[in-house]
Every structure is written in C-alpha cells, then in structure tokens.
N, C-alpha and C positions, 0 to 999 in steps of 0.2 A: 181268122189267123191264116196266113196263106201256108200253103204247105211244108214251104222250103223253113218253116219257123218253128213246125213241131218237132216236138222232140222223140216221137215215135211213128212209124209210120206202118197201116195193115193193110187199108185197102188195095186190091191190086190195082184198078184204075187209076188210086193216088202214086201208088210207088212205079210204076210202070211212066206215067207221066213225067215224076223228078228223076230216074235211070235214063231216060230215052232223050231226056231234052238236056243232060247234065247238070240237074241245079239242085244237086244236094249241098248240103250246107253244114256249118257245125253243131247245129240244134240238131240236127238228128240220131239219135244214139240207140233207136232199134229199131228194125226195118224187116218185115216180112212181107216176100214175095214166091204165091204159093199157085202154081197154075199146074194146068193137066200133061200128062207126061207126053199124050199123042199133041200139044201145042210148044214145044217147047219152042223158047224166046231165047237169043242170040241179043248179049248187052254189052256194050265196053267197062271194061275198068274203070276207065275216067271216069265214069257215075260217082263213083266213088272219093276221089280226087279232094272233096274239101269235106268230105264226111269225119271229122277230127275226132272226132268223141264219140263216133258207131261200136258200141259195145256187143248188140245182139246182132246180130245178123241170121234172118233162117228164109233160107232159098228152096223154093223146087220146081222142077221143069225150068230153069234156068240154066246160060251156060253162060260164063264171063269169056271175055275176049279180050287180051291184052295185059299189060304189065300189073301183076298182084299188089307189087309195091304201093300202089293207087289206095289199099283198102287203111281200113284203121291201125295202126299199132295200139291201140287200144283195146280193139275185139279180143272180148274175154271168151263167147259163147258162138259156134258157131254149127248150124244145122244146116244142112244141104242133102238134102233127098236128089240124088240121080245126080251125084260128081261126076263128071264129064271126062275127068283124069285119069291113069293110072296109077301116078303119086300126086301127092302136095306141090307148086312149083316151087322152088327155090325162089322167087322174091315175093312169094306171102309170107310174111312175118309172124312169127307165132309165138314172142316171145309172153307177150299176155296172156295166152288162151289158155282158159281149162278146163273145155270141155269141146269136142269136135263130134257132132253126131253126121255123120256120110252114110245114110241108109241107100239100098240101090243103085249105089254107084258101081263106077269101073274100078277103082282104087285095087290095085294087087300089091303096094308097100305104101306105109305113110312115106318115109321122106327117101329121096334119091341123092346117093351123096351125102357131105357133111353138112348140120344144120348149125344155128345160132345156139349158145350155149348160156342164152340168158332167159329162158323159159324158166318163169316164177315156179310153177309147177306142171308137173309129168300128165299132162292132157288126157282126162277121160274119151277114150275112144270107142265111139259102138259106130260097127259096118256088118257090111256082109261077109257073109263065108267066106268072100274071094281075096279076102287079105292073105296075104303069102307072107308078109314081115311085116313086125311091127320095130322101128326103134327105138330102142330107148338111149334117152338123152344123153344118161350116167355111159353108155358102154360107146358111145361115136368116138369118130376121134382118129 
C-alpha cells in the first residue's frame, strides 16, 4: 500500500516524506510527526491541503509555514509540543476540535480577536504556565 493510501501515518521518514513532497491525500486521518527539539523542521501548510478527513494530528519539533486554512476542518485532536505561536492563527479552524494539547510552546492567549462560534465543544486545553488568557467561546463577542 503506498503511503498516500494509508489511513494513519507514525513513521517519521513516512510522514516527513508525504509533508515535504505534498502528497497527502484524503486516506489520511492521523498523522504523527515527532522529532527532537534541537532539529526542528520548517513544513508548509499545503502538506496539508488534500488531507480532508485528518482528524488526529500530533506534531513536535515541527513548525508550519503558511495559511492554517490548508488543515482539516475535521481535526478533532490536536497535540503540538513546541507551538511556534503566541496565539492560535485566525484561519485554523477549530470548529471541530476537542481537545488542543500545546505543551512547550510560546502560546501566551489561545485566540487573538473574535473566533468562529461553531465549536461543537469548549476544547480541552493543557499548556504551559505561560498562558496569560484563555477564551472562552460563551463570553467573545
């Protein structure tokens, strides 16, 4: 089965391989890429682009580059050790998610500004200390 056909993906050589060349596809629905913090890898969004049905997503030493909009609106779960961010951007979609694990990140507020008000439910959030706000969805606006 070639890569772009499974429906999960661990290895990092495998997933490094379909991020780097863009040929994810819509068989792919969880995807873990887990490398060391002193390597960290620089990937586009577009990786992402025909990933339609990516529900898990768990990143580290990773840093994305380019328009969020590219990811799933689907992704329910997402873990990211070492976000690159100081908030969430404004076109990741997050209206599916229920769970956001950002250990070691920069993150000092989840969202900047007004978000989408179609989040199924109020996202489990575990970070670090250096969260300064969190919002909640009920009080935006």
């Amino acid at each position: 089965m070639e890569l772009e056909e499974r429906s999960r993906l661990w290895f990092h050589e495998d997933v490094l391989d379909v991020l780097s060349k863009e040929t994810g596809t819509k068989f792919i629905e969880g995807l873990t890429l887990k490398l060391p913090r002193s390597n960290t890898k620089s990937l586009s969004t577009k990786a992402f682009m025909n990933m339609k049905k990516l529900r898990l997503l768990q990143l580290s030493g990773v840093e994305l580059v380019g328009d969020f909009e590219y990811l799933s609106k689907d992704l329910r779960w997402l873990c990211w050790h070492g976000f690159p961010f100081s908030f969430i951007p404004a076109s990741f979609y997050q209206g599916s998610l229920v769970s956001i694990e950002l250990e070691n990140s920069k993150i000092t507020m989840v969202w900047k500004g007004t978000q989408d008000e179609t989040m199924i439910a109020v996202p489990s959030f575990k970070a670090d200390n250096t969260m300064d706000a969190i919002i909640d969805p009920k009080t935006r606006g």
